[in-house]
Backbone as ProteinMPNN parsed JSONL, in Angstrom:
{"seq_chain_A": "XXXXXXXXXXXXXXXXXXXXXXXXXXXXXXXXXXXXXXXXXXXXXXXXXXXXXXXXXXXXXXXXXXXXXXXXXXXXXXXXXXXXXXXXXXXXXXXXXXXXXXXXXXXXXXXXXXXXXXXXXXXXXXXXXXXXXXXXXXXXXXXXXXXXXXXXXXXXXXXXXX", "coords_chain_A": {"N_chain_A": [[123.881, 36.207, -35.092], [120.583, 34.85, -35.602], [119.945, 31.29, -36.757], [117.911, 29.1, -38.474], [116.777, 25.926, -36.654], [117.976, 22.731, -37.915], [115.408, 21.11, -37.78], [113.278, 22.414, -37.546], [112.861, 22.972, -40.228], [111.073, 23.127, -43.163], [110.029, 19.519, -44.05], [110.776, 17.33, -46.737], [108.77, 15.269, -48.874], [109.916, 11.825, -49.497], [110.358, 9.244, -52.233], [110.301, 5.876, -51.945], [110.605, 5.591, -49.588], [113.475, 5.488, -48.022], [114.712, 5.821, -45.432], [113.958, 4.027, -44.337], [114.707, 1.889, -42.504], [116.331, 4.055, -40.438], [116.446, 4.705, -37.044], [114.333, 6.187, -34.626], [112.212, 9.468, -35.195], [112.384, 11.033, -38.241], [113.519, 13.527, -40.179], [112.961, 14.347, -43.202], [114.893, 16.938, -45.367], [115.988, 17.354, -47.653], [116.425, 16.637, -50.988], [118.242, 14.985, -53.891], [118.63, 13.977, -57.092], [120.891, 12.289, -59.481], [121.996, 11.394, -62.238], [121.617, 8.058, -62.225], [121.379, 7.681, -59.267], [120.514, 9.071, -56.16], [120.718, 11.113, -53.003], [119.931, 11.443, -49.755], [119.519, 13.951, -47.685], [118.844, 14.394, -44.041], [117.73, 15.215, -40.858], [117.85, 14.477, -37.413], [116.703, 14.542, -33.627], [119.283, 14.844, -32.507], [120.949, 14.731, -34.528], [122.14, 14.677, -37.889], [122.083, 13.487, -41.036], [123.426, 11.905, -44.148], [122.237, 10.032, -47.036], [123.286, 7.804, -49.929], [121.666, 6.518, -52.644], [121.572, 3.899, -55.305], [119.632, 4.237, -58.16], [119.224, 1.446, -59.345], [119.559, 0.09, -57.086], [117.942, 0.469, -54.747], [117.888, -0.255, -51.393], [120.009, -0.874, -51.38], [122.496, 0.964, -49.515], [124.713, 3.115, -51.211], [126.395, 5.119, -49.562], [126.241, 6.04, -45.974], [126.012, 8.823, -44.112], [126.162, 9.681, -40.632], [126.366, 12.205, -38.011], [126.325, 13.073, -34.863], [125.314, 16.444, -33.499], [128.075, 18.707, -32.182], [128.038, 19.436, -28.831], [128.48, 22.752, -27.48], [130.919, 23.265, -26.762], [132.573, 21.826, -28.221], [133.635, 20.67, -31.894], [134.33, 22.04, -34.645], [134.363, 25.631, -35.797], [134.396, 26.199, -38.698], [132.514, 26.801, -40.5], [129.892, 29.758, -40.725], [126.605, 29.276, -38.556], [127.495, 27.424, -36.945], [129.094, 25.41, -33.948], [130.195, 22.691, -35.825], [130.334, 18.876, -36.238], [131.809, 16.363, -38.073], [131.616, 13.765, -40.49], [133.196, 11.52, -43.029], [133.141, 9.537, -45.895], [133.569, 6.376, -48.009], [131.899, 5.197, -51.05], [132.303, 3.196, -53.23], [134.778, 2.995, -55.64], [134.866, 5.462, -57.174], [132.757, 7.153, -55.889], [132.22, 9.402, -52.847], [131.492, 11.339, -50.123], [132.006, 14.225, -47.679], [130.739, 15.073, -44.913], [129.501, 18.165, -42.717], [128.441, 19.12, -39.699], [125.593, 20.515, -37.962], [123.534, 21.989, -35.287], [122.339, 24.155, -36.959], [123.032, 24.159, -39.845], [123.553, 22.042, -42.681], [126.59, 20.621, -44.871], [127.602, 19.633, -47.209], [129.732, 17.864, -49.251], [129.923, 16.232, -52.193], [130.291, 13.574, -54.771], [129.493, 11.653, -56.396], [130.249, 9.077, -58.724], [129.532, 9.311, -61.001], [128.935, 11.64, -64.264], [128.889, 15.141, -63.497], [126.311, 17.282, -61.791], [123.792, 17.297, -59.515], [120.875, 16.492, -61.297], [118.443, 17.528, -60.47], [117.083, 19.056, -57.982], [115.487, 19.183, -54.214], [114.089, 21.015, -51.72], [115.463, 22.834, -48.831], [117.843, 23.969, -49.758], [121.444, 24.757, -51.371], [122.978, 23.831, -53.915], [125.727, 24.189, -55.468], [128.98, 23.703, -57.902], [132.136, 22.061, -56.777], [135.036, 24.068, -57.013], [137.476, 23.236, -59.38], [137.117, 20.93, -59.293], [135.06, 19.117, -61.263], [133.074, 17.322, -60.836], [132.044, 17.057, -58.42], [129.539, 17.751, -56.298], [129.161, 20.89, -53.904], [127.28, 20.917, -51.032], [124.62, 22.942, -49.376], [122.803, 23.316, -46.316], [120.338, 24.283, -45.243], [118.699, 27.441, -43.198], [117.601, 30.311, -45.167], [119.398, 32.075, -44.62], [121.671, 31.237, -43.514], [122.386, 29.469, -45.344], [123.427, 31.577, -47.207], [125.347, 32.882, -45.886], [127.249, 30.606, -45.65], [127.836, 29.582, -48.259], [128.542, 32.31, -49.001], [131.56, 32.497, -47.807], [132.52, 30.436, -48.203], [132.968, 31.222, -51.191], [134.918, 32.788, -50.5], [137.382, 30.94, -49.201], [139.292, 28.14, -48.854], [137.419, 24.625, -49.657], [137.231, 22.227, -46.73], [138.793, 19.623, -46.078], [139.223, 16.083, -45.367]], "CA_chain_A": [[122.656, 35.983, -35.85], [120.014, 33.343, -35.084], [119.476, 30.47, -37.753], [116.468, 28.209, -37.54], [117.576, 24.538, -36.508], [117.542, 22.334, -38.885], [114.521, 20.161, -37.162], [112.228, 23.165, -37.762], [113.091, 23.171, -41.149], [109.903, 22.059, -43.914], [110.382, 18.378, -44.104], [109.861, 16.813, -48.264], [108.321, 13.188, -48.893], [110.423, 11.004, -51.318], [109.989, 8.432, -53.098], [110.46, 4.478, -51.682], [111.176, 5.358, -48.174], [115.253, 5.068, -48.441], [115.484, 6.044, -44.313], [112.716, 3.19, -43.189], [115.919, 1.583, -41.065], [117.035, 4.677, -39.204], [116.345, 4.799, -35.541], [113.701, 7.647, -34.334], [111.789, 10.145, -35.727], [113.391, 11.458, -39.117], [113.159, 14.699, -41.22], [113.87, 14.579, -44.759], [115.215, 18.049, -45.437], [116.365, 17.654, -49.266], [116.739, 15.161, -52.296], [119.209, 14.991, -55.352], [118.682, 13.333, -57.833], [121.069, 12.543, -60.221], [121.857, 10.346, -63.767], [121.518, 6.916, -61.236], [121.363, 7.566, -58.198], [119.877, 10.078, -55.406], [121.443, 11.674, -52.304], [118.667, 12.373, -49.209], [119.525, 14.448, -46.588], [117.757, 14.356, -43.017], [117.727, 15.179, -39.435], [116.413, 14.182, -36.417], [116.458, 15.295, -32.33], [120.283, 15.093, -31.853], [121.85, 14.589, -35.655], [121.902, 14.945, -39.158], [122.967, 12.971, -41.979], [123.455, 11.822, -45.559], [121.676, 8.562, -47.709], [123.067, 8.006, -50.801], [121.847, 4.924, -53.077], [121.383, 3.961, -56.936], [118.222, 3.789, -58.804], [118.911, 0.49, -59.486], [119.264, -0.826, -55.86], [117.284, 1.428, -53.343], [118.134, -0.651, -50.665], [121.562, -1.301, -50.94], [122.929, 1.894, -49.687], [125.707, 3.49, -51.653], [127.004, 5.78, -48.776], [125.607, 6.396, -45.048], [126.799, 8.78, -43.043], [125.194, 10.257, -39.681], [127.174, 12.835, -37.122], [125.913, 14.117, -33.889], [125.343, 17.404, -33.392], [128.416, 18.798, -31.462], [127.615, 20.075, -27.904], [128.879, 23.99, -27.48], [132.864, 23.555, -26.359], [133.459, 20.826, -29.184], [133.17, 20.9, -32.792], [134.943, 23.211, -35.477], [133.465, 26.734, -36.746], [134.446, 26.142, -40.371], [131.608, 27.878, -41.298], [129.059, 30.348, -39.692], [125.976, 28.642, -38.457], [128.279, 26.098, -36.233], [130.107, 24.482, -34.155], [130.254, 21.554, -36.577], [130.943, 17.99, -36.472], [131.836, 15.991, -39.544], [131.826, 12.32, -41.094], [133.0, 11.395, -44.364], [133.322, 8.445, -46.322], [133.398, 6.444, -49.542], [130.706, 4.411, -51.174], [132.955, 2.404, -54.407], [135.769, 3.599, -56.233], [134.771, 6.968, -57.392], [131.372, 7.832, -54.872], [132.591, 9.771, -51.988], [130.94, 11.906, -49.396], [131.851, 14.798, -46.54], [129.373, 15.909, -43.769], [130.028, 18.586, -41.484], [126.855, 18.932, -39.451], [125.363, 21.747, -37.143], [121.847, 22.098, -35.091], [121.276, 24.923, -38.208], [123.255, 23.447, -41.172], [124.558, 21.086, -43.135], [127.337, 21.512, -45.184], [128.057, 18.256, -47.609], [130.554, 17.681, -50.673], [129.403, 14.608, -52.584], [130.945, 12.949, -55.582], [128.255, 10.532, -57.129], [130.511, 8.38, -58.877], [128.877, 9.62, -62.239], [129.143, 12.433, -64.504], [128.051, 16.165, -63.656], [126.08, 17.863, -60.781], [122.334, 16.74, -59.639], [119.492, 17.036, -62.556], [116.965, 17.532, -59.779], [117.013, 19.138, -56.217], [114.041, 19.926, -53.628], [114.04, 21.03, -50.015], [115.785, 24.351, -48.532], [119.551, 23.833, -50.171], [121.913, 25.308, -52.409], [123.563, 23.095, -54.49], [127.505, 24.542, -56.293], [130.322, 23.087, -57.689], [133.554, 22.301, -56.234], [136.357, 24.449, -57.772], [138.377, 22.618, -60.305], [136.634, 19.046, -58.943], [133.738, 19.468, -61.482], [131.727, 16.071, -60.588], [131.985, 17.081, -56.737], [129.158, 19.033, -55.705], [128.871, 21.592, -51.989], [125.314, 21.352, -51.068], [123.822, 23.582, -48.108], [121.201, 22.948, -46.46], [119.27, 25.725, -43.186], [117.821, 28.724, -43.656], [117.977, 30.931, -46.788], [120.497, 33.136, -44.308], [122.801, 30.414, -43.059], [123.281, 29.229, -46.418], [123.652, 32.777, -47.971], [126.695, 33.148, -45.244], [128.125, 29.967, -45.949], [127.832, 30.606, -49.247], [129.708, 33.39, -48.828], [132.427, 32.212, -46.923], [132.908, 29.015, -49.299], [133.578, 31.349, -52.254], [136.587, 33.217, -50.273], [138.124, 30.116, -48.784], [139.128, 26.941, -49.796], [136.88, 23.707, -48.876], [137.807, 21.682, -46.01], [139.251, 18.048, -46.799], [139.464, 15.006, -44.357]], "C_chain_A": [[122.069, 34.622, -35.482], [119.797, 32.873, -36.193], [118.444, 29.412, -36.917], [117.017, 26.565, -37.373], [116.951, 23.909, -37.68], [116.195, 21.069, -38.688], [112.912, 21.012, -37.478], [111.984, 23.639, -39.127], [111.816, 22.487, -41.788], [110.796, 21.007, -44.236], [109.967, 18.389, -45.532], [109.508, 15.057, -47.97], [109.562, 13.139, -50.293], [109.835, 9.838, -51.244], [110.301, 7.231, -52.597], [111.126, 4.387, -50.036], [112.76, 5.014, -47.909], [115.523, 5.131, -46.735], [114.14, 5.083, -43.642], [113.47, 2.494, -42.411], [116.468, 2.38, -40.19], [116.099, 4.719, -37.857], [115.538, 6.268, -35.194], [113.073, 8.655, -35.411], [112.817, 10.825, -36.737], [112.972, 12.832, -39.632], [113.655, 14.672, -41.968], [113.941, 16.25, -44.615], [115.779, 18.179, -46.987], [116.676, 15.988, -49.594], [117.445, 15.635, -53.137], [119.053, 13.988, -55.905], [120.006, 13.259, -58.896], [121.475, 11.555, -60.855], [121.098, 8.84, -63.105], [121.303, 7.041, -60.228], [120.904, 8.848, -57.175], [120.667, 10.476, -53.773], [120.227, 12.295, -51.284], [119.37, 12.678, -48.114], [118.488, 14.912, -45.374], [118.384, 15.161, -41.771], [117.192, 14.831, -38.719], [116.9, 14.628, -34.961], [117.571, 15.137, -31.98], [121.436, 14.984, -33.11], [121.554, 14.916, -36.706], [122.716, 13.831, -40.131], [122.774, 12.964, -43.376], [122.823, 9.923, -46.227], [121.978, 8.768, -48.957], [122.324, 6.661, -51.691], [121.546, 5.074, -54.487], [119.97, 3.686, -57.039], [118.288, 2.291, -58.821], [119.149, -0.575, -58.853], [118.844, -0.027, -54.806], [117.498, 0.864, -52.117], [119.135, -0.806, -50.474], [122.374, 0.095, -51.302], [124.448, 2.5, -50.251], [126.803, 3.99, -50.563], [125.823, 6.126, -47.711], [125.74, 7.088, -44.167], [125.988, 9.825, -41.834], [126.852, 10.988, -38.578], [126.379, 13.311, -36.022], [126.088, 15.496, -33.955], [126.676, 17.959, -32.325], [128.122, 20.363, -30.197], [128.749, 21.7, -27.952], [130.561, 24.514, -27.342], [133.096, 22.347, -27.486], [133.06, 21.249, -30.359], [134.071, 22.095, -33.595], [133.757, 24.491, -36.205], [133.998, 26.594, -38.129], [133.261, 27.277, -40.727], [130.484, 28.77, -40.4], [127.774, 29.333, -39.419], [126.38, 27.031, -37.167], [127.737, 25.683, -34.629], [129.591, 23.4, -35.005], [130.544, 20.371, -36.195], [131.056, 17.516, -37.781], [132.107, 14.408, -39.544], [131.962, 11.973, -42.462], [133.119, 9.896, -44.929], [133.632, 8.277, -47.851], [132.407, 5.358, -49.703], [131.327, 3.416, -52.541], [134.676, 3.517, -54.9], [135.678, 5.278, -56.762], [133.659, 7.749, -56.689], [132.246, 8.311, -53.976], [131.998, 10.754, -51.212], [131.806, 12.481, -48.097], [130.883, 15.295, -46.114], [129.522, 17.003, -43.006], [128.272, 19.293, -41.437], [126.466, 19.719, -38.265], [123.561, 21.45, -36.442], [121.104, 23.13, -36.22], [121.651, 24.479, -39.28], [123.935, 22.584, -41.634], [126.008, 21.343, -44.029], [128.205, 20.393, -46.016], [128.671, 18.662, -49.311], [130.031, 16.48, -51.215], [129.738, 14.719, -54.186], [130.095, 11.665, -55.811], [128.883, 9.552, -57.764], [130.294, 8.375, -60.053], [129.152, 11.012, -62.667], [128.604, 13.801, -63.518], [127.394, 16.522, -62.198], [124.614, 17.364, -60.592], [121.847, 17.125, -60.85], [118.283, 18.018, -61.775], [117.151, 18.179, -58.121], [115.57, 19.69, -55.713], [114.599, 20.246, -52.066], [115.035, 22.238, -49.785], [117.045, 23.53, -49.235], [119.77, 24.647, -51.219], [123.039, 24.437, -53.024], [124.748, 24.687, -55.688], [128.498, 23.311, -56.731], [131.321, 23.223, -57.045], [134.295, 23.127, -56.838], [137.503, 23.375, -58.393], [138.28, 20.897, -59.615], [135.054, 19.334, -59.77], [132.847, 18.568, -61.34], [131.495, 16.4, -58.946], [130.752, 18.46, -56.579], [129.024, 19.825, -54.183], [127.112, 21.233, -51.871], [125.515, 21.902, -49.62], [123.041, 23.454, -47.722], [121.227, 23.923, -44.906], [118.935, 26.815, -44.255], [118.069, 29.351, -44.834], [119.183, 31.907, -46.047], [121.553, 32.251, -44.019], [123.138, 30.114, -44.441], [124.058, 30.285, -47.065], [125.653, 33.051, -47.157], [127.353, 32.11, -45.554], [128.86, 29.886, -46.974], [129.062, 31.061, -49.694], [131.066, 33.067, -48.372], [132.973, 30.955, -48.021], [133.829, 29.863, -50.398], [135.149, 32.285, -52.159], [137.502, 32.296, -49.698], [138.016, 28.557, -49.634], [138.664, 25.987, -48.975], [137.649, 22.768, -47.844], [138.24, 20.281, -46.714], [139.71, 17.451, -45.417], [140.853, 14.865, -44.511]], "O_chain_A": [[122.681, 33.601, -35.167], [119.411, 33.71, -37.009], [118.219, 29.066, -35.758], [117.784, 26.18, -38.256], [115.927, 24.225, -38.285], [116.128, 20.17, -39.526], [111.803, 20.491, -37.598], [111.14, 24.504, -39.362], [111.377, 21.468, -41.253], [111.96, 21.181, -44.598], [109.053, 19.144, -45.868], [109.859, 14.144, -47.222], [109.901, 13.787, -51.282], [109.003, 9.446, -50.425], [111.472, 7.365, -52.953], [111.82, 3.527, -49.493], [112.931, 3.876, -47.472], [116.55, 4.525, -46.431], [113.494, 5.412, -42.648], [112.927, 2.346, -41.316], [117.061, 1.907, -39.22], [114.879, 4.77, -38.01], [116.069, 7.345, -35.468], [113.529, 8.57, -36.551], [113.924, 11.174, -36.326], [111.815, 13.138, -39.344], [114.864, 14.903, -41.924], [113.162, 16.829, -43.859], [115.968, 19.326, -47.393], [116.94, 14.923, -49.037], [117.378, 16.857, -53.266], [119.309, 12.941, -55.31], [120.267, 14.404, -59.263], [121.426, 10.523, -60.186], [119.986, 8.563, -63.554], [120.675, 6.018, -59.956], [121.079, 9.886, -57.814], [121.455, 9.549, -53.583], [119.593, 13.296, -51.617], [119.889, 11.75, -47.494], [117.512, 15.628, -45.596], [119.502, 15.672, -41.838], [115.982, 14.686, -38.891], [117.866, 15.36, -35.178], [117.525, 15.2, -30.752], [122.632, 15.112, -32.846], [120.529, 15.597, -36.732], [123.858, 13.443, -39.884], [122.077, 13.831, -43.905], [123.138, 8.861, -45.692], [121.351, 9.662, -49.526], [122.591, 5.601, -51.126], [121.279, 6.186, -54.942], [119.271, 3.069, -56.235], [117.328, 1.76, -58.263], [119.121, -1.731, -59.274], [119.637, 0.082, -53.87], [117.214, 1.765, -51.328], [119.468, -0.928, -49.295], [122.785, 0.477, -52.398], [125.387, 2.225, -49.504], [127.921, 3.476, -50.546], [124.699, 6.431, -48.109], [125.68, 6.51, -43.082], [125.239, 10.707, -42.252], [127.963, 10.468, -38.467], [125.575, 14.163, -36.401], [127.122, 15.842, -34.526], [126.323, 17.577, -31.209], [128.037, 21.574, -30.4], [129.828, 21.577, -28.532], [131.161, 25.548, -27.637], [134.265, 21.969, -27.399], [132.204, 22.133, -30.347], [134.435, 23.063, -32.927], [132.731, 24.315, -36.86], [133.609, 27.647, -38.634], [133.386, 28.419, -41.167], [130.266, 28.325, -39.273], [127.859, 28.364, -40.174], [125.715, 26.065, -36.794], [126.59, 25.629, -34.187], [128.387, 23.187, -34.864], [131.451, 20.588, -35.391], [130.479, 18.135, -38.675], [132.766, 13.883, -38.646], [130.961, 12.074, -43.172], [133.196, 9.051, -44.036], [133.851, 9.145, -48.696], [132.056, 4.661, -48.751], [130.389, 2.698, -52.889], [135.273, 4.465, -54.39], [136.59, 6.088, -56.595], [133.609, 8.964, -56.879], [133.329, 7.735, -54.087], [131.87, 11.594, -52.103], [132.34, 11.633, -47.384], [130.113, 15.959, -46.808], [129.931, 16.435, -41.994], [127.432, 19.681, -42.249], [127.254, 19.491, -37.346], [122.651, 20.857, -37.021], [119.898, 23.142, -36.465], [120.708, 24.252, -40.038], [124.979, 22.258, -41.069], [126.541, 22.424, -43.78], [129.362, 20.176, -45.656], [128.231, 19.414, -50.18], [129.672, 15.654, -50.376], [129.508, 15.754, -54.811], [130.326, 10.675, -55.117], [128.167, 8.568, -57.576], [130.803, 7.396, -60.597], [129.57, 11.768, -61.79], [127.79, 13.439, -62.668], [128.019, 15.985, -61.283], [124.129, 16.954, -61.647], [122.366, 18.061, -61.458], [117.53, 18.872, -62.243], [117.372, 17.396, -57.197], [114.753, 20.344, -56.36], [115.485, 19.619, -51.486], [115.461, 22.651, -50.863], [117.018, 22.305, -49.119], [118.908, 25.189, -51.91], [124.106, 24.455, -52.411], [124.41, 25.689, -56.318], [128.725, 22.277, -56.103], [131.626, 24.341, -56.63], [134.158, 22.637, -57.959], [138.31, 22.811, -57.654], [139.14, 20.021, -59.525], [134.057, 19.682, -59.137], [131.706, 18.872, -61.691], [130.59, 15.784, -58.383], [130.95, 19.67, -56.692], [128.724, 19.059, -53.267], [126.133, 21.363, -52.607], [126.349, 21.465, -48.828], [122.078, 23.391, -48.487], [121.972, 24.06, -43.936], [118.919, 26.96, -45.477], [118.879, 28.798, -45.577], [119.923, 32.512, -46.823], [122.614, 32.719, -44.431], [124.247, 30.509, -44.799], [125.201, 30.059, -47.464], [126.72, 33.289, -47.723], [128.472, 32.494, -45.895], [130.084, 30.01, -46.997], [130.041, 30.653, -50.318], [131.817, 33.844, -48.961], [134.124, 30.993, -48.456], [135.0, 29.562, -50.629], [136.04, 32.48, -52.986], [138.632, 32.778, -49.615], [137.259, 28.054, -50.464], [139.032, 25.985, -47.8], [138.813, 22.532, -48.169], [137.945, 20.024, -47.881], [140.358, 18.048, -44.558], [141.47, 14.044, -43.833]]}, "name": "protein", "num_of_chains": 1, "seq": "XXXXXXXXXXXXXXXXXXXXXXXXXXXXXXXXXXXXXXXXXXXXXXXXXXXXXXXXXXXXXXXXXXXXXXXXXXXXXXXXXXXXXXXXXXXXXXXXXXXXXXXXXXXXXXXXXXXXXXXXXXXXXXXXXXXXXXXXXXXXXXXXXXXXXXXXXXXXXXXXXX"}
């Protein structure tokens, strides 16, 4: 099955410019909002990544993390839509972030550091909880079919972990 890359994906505007330091043409592709703090996911002509930061320092990013796209013999299929690469991190004591990152989707866990699951999302994704991690949410982000399969595939297996 073909998925659409994620470069051809509708781009959203936010709010205070949070990616005016990355390098090259960007595409926002989704926002989260949630209690404090926001979560933007992008792409651009060879990657994808994650921005997280607080309301009440937009500049001083919480968590940053960017992966290349991996070329056709590297990269894990974890999920359909692939090969994957991945980058994870942490942003304080309880923030934490995985990436695994495709030319059609994304495929991010994120742990805000705060109660509960976004208030607010925009841009193609599907936001879930983790299983028995209820502040951790999956988000998806490509087509309405790549997610639908990942999706799928998420709720018979168990999530990856660094």
């Amino acid at each position: 099955m073909r998925f659409t890359p994620l470069t051809e994906l509708d781009s959203i505007s936010v709010a205070g410019d949070p990616l005016a330091e990355v390098q090259g043409a960007v595409k926002i592709l989704a926002e989260f909002q949630y209690n404090q703090s926001r979560l933007v996911a992008y792409a651009n002509s060879d990657s994808c990544g994650i921005l997280a930061v607080t309301d009440s320092e937009p500049k001083g990013n919480r968590i940053h993390l960017v992966t290349k796209w991996p070329t056709e013999s590297e990269g894990s299929n974890t999920y359909p839509a692939g090969p994957y690469n991945s980058a994870s991190g942490a942003g304080g004591t309880k923030t934490w972030a995985f990436v695994l990152c495709s030319k059609s989707a994304m495929v991010i866990e994120y742990t805000p550091g705060e109660n509960g699951g976004p208030k607010q999302s925009r841009g193609q994704a599907t936001v879930t909880a983790v299983p028995n991690t209820p502040d951790t949410s999956r988000i998806i982000i490509g087509d309405p079919g790549a997610r639908r399969q990942i999706e799928d595939q998420t709720h018979r297996s168990a999530p990856p972990t660094p």
